[in-house]
SEDRENZA-483214 format. One record per residue: x, y, z of N, C-alpha, C in turn; residue number from 1. Coordinates in nm, 3 decimals, m for minus. Last residue first. Example, Ala and Ser with C-alpha at 12.3 -4.5 7.8 and 13.67 -1.06 7.14 Angstrom:
! residues 2
SITE     nc1     nc2     nc3    cac1    cac2    cac3     cc1     cc2     cc3 resi
SITE   1.285  m0.225   0.708   1.367  m0.106   0.714   1.290   0.003   0.787    2
SITE   1.319  m0.569   0.780   1.230  m0.450   0.780   1.320  m0.330   0.780    1
***
This chain:
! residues 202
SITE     nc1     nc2     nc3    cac1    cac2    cac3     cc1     cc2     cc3 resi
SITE  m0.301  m0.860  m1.322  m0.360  m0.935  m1.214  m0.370  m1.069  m1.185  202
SITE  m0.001  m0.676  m1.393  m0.096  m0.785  m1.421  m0.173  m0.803  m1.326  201
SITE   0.217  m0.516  m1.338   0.181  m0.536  m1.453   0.047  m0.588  m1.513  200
SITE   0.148  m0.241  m1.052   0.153  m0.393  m1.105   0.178  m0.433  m1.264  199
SITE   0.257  m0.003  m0.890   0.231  m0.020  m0.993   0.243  m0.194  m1.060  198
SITE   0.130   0.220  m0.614   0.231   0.076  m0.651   0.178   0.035  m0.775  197
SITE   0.096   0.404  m0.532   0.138   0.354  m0.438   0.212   0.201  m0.475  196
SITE  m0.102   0.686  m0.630  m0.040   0.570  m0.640   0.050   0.531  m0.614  195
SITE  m0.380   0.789  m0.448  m0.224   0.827  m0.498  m0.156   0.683  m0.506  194
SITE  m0.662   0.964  m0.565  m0.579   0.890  m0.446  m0.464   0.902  m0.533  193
SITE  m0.838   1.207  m0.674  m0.901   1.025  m0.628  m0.803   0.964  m0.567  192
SITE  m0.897   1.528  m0.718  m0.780   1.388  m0.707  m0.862   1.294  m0.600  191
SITE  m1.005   1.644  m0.971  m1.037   1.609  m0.847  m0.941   1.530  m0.818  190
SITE  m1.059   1.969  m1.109  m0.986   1.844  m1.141  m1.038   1.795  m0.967  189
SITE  m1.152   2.219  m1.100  m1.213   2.172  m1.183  m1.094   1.984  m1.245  188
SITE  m1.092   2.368  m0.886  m1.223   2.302  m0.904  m1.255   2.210  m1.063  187
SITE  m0.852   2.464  m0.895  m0.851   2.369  m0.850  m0.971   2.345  m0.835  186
SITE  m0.796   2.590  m1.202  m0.882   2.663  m1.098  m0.887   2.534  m1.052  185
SITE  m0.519   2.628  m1.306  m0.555   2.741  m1.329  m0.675   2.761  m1.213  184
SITE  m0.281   2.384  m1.341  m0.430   2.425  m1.295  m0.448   2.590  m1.254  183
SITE  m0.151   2.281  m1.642  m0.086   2.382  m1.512  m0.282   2.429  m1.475  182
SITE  m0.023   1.969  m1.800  m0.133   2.109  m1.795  m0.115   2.152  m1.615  181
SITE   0.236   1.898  m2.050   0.150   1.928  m1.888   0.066   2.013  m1.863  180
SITE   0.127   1.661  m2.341   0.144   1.825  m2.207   0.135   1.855  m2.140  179
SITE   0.259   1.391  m2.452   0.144   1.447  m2.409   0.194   1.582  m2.321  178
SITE   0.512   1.334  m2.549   0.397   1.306  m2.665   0.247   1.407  m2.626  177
SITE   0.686   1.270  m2.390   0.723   1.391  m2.413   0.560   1.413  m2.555  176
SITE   0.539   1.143  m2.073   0.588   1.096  m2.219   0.569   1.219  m2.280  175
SITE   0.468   1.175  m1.840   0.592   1.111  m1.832   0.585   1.063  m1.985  174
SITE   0.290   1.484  m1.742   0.283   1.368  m1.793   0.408   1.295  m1.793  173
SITE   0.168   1.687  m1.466   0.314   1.608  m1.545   0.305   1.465  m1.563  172
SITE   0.025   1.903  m1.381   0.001   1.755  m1.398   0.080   1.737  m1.509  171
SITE   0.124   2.204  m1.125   0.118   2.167  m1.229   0.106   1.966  m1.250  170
SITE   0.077   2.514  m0.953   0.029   2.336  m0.962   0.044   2.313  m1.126  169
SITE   0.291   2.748  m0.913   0.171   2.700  m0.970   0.174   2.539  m0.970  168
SITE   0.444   2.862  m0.714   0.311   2.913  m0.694   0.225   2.860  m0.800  167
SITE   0.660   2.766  m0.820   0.674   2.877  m0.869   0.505   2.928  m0.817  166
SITE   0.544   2.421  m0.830   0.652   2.520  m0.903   0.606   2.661  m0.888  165
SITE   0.478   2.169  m0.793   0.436   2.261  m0.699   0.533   2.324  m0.734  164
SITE   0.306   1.838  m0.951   0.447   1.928  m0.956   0.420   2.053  m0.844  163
SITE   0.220   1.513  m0.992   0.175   1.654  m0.937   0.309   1.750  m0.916  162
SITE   0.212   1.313  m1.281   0.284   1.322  m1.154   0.239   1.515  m1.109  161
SITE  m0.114   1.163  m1.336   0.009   1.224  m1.346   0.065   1.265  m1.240  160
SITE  m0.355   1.005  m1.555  m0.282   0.962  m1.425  m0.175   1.075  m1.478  159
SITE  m0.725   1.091  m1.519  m0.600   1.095  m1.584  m0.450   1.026  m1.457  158
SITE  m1.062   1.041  m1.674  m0.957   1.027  m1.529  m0.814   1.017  m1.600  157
SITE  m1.275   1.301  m1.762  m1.223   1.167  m1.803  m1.099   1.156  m1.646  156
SITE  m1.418   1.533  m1.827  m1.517   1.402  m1.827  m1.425   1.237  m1.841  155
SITE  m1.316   1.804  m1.878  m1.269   1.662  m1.989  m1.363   1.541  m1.986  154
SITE  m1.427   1.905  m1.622  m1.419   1.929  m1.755  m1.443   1.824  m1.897  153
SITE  m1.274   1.736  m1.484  m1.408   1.769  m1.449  m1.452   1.753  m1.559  152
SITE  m1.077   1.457  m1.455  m1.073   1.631  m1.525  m1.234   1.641  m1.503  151
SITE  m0.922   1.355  m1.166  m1.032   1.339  m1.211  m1.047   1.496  m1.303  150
SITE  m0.662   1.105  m1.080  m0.750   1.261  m1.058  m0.847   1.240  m1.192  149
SITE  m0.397   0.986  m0.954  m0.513   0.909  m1.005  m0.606   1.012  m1.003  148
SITE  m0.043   1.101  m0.908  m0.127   1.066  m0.870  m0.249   1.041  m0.941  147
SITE   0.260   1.054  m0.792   0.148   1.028  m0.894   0.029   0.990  m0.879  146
SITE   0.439   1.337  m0.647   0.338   1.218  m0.582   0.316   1.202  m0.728  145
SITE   0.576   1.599  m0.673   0.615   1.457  m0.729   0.553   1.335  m0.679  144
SITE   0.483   1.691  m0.356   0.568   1.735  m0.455   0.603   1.604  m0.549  143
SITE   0.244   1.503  m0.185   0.321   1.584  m0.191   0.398   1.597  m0.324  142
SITE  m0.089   1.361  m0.021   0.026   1.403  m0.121   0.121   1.473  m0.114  141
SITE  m0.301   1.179   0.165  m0.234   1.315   0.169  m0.139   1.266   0.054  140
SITE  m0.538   0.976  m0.027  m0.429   1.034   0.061  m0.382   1.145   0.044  139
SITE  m0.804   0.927  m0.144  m0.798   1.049  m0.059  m0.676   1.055   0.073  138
SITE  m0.693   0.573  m0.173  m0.786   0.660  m0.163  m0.774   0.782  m0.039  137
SITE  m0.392   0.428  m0.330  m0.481   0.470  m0.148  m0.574   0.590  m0.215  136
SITE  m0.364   0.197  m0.513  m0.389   0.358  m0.551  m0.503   0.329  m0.399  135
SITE  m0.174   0.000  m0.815  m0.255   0.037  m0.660  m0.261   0.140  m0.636  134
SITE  m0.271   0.012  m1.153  m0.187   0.063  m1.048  m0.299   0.007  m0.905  133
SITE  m0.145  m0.196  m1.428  m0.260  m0.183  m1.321  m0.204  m0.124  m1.242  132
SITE  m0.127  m0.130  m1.765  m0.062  m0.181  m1.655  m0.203  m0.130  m1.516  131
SITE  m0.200  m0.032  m2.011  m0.240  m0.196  m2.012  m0.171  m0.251  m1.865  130
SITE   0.014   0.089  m2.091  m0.098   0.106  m2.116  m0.085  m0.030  m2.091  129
SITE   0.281   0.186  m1.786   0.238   0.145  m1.956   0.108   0.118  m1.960  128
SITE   0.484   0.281  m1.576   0.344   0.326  m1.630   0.313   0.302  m1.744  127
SITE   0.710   0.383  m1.554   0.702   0.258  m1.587   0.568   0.240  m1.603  126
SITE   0.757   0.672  m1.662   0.767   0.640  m1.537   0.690   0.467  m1.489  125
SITE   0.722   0.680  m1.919   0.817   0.696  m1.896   0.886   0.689  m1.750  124
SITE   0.463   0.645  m1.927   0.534   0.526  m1.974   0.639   0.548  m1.972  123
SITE   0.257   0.811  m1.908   0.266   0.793  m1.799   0.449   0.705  m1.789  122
SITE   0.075   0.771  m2.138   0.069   0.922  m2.101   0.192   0.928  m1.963  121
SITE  m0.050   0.593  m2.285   0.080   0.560  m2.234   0.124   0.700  m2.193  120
SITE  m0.350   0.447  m2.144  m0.264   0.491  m2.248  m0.141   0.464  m2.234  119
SITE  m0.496   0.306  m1.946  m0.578   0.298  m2.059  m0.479   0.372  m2.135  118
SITE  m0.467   0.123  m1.670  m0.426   0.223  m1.733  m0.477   0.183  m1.877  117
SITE  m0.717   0.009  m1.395  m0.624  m0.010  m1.524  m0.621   0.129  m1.625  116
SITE  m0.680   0.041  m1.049  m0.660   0.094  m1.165  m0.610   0.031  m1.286  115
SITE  m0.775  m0.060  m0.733  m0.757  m0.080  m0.855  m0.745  m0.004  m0.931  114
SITE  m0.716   0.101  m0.384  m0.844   0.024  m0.486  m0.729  m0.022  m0.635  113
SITE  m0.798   0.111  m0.051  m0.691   0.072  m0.157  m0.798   0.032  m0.286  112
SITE  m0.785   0.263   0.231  m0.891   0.266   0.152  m0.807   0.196   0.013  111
SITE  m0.518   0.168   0.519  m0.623   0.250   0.424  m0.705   0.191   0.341  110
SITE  m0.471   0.125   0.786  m0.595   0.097   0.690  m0.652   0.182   0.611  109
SITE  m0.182   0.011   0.840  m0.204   0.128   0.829  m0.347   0.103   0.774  108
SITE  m0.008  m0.229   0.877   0.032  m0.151   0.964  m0.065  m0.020   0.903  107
SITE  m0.036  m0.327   0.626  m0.111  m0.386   0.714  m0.102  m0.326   0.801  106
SITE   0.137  m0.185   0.441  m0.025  m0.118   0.412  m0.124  m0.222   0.567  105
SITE   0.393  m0.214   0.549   0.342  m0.093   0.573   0.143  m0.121   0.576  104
SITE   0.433  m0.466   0.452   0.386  m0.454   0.612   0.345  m0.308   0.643  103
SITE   0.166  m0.508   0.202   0.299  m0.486   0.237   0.289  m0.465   0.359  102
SITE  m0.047  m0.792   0.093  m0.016  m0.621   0.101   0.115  m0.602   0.148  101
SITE  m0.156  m0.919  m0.180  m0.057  m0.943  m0.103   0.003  m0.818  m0.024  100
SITE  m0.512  m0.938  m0.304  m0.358  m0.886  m0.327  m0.305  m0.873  m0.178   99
SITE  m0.727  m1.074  m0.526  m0.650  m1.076  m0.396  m0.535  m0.977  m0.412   98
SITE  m0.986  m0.845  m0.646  m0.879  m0.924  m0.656  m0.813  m0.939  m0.519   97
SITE  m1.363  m0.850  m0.753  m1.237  m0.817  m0.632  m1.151  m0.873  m0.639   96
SITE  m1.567  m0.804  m0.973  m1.437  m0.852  m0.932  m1.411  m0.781  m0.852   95
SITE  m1.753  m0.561  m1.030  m1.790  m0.659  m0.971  m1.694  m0.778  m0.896   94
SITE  m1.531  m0.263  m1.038  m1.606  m0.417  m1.104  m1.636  m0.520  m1.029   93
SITE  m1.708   0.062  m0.954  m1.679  m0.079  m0.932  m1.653  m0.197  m1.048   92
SITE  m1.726   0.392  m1.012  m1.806   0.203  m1.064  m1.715   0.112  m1.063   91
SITE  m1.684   0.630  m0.790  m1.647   0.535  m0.884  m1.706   0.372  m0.916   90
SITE  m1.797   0.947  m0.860  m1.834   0.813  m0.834  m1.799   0.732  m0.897   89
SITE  m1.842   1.270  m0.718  m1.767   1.173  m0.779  m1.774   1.041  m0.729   88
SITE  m2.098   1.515  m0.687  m2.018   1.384  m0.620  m1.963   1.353  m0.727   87
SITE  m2.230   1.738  m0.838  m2.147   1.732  m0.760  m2.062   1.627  m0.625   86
SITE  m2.367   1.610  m1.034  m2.440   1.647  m0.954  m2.353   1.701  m0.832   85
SITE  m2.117   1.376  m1.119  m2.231   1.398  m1.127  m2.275   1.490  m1.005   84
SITE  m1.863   1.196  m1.262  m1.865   1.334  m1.182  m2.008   1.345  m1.226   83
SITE  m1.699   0.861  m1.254  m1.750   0.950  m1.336  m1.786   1.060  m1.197   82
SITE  m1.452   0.662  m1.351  m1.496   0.737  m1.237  m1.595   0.876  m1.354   81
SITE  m1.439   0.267  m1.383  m1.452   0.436  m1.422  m1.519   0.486  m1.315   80
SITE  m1.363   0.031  m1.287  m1.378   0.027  m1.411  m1.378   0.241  m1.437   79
SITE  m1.147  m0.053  m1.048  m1.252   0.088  m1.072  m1.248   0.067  m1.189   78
SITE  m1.176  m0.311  m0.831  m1.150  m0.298  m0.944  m1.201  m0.169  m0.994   77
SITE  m1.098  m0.377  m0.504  m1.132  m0.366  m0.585  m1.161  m0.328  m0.745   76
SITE  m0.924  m0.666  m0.321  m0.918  m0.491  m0.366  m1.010  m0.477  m0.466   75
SITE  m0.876  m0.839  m0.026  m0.914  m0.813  m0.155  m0.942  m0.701  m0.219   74
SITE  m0.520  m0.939   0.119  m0.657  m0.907   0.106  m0.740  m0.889  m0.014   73
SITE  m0.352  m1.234   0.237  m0.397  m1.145   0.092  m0.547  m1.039   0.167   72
SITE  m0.071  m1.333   0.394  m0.188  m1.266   0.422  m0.251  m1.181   0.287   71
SITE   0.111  m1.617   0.318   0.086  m1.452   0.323  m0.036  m1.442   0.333   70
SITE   0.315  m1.826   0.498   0.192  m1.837   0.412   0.185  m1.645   0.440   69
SITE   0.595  m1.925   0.578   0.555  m1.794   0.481   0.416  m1.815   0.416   68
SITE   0.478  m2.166   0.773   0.560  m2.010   0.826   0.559  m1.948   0.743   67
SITE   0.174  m2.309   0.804   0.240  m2.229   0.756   0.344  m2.119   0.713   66
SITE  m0.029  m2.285   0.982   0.070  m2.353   0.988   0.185  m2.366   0.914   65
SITE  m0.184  m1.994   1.104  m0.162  m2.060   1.005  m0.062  m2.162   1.053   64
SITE  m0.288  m1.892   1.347  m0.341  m1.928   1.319  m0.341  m1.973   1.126   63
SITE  m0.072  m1.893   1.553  m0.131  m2.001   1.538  m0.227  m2.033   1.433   62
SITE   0.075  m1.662   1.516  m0.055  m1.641   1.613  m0.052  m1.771   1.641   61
SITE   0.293  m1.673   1.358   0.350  m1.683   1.494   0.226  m1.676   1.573   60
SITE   0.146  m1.728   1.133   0.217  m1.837   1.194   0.215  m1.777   1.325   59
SITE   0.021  m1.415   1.121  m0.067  m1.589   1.122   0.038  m1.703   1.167   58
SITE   0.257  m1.328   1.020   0.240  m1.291   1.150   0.086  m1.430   1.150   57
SITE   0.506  m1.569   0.832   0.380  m1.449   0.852   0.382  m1.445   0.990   56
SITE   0.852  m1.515   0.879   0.750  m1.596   0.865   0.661  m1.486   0.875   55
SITE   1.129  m1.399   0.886   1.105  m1.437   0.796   0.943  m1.558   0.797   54
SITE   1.166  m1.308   1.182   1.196  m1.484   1.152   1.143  m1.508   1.040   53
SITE   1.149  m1.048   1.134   1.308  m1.102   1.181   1.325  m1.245   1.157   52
SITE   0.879  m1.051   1.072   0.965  m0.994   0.943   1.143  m1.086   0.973   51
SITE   0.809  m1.084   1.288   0.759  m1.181   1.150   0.818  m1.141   1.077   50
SITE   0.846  m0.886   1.492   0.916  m1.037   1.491   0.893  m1.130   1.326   49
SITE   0.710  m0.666   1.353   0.898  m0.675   1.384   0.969  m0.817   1.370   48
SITE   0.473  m0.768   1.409   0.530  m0.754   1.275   0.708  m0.750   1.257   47
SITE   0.451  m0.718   1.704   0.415  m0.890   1.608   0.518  m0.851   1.494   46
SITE   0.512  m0.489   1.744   0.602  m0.574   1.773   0.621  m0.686   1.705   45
SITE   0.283  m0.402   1.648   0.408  m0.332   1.571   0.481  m0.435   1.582   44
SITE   0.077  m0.470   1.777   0.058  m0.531   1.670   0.207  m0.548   1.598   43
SITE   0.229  m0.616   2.052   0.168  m0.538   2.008   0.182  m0.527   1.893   42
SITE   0.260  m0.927   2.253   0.323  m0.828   2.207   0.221  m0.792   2.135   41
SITE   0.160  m1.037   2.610   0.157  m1.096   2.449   0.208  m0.931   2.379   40
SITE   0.324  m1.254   2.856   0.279  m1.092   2.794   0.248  m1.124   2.617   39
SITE   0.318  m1.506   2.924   0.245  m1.428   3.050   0.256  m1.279   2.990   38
SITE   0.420  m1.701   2.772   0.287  m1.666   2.747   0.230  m1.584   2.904   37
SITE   0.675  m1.761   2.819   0.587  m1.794   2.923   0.461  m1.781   2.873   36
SITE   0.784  m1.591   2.614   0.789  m1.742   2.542   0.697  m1.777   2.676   35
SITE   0.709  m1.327   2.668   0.660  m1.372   2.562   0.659  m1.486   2.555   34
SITE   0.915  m1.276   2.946   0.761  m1.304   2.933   0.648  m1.350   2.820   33
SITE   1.123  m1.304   2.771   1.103  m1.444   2.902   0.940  m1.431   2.904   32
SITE   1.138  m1.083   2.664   1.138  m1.190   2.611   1.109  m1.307   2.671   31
SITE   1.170  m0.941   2.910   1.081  m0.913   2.819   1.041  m1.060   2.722   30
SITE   1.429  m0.992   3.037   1.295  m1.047   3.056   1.187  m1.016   3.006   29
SITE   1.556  m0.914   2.800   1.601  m1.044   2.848   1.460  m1.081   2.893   28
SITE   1.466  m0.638   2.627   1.517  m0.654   2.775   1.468  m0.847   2.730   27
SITE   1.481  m0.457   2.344   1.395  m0.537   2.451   1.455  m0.581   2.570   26
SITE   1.526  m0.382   2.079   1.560  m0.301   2.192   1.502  m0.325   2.312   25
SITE   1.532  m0.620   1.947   1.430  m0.544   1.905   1.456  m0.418   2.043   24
SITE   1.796  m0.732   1.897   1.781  m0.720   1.800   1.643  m0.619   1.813   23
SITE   1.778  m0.779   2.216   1.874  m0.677   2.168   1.841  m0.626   1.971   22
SITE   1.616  m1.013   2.190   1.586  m0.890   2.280   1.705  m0.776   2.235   21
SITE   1.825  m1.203   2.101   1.716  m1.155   2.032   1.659  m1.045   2.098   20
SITE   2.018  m1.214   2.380   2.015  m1.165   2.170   1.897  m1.170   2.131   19
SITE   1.850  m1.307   2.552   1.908  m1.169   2.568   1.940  m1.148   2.462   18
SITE   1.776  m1.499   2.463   1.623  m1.436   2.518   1.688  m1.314   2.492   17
SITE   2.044  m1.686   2.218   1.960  m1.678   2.340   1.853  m1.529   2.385   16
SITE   2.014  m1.812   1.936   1.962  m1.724   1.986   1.919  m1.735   2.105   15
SITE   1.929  m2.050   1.673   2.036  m2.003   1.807   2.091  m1.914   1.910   14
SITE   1.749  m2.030   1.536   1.851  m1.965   1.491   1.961  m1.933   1.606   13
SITE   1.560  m2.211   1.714   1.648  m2.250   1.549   1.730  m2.138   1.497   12
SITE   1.506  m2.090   1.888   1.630  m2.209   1.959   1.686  m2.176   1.781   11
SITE   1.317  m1.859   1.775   1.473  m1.808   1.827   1.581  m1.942   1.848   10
SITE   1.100  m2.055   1.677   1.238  m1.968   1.617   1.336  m1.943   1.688    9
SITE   1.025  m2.142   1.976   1.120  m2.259   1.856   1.224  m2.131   1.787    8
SITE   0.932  m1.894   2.055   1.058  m1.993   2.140   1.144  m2.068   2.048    7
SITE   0.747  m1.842   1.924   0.848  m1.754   1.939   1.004  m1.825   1.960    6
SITE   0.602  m2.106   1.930   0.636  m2.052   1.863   0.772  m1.982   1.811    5
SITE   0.540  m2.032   2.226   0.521  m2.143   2.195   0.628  m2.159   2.030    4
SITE   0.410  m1.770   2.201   0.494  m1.814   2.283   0.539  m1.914   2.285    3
SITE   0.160  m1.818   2.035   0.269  m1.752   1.993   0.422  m1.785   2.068    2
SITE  m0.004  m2.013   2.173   0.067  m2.057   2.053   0.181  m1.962   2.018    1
***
C-alpha cells in the first residue's frame, strides 16, 4: 500500500522519481524502489514523506484512508504529586485524554503526562491558572527550561522557570507578585519533568 500510495502523491503534485528524491537527498532509484514496493522506508523517512505530502503517516501505510486523519495518543491526568517515605508519587486521574502529538514527540518515546495549573505564579509566561501543561517526565533540562518540581518541604508542586546564575540554581516565577527562590540544598525540591507545551483546555 505504501508504494502504491507514494506513487499517486508524487503523479498529483507532478513530480517526477528524480524531483522528489532530491527534495529528500535520495537518488532516482531509490525512489523507484519505494513505488515497486521492493524497499520500504524508515520510520524517519516515513515521517519526512508525511509531512512533504501533508498527509498522516497511517495514510501512506494503508492503514487509514484518510490523508490528514491524525494520530492521537492518550495522556494522563496528574491530579497531585505527593512525597512519601522517600518516593514521589503521582495520583493519576482516572481520565486519560487524547492528544495529538507532534512529529517530534512520535519520533521520540517519551513518558508525557498532564498538568492543571492551580495559580498564576507563571502568567507572565502564558501560563494562567486554570491552563493545562504537557510535561515529558524526568527529562534532561537546561538554562531557562520550565519546569513541573516538587517542594519537599512545602508539601506542594510548583511550576517555574530554572535559572543557573553565578553558581546558584535559582526557580523563577513569571509574575512580579511571587519570589524566586534560590536552592540552597537540591534535596529538598524534586523535578518531575519539563514542560513542553502549554494547552488552554482539554
Amino acid at each position: 500500500m505504501f508504494s502504491q500510495r507514494l506513487k499517486s502523491l508524487r503523479k498529483d503534485k507532478k513530480l517526477t522519481q528524480r524531483e522528489l528524491g532530491k527534495h529528500f537527498n535520495l537518488s532516482q532509484s531509490s525512489i523507484a524502489f519505494y513505488e515497486k514496493g521492493e524497499r520500504e522506508p524508515d520510520f524517519a523517512t516515513l515521517i519526512k514523506f508525511a509531512d512533504f505530502f501533508n498527509v498522516s503517516a497511517d495514510y501512506l501505510l494503508g492503514i487509514s484512508f484518510t490523508p490528514n486523519s491524525n494520530h492521537r495518543i492518550s495522556i494522563p491526568l496528574i491530579d497531585d504529586i505527593q512525597y512519601s517515605k522517600g518516593e514521589t508519587n503521582l495520583l493519576v486521574n482516572e481520565t486519560s485524554y487524547p492528544y495529538i502529538p507532534s512529529k517530534t514527540l512520535l519520533e521520540n518515546e517519551q513518558e508525557l503526562f498532564l498538568y492543571k495549573i492551580t495559580d498564576d505564579s507563571m502568567k507572565d509566561a502564558g501560563i494562567i491558572n486554570g491552563a493545562i501543561i504537557l510535561l515529558e517526565k524526568d527529562a534532561a533540562y537546561k538554562h531557562e527550561d520550565i519546569l513541573l518540581i516538587l517542594d519537599k518541604k512545602e508539601e506542594k508542586p510548583l511550576v517555574r522557570k530554572i535559572l543557573f546564575k553565578d553558581h546558584m540554581t535559582i526557580l523563577k516565577p513569571e509574575n512580579h507578585a511571587y519570589d524566586p527562590l534560590v536552592i540552597t540544598n537540591q534535596k529538598d525540591y524534586i523535578i518531575i519533568g519539563k514542560v513542553i507545551q502549554v494547552e488552554k483546555e482539554l
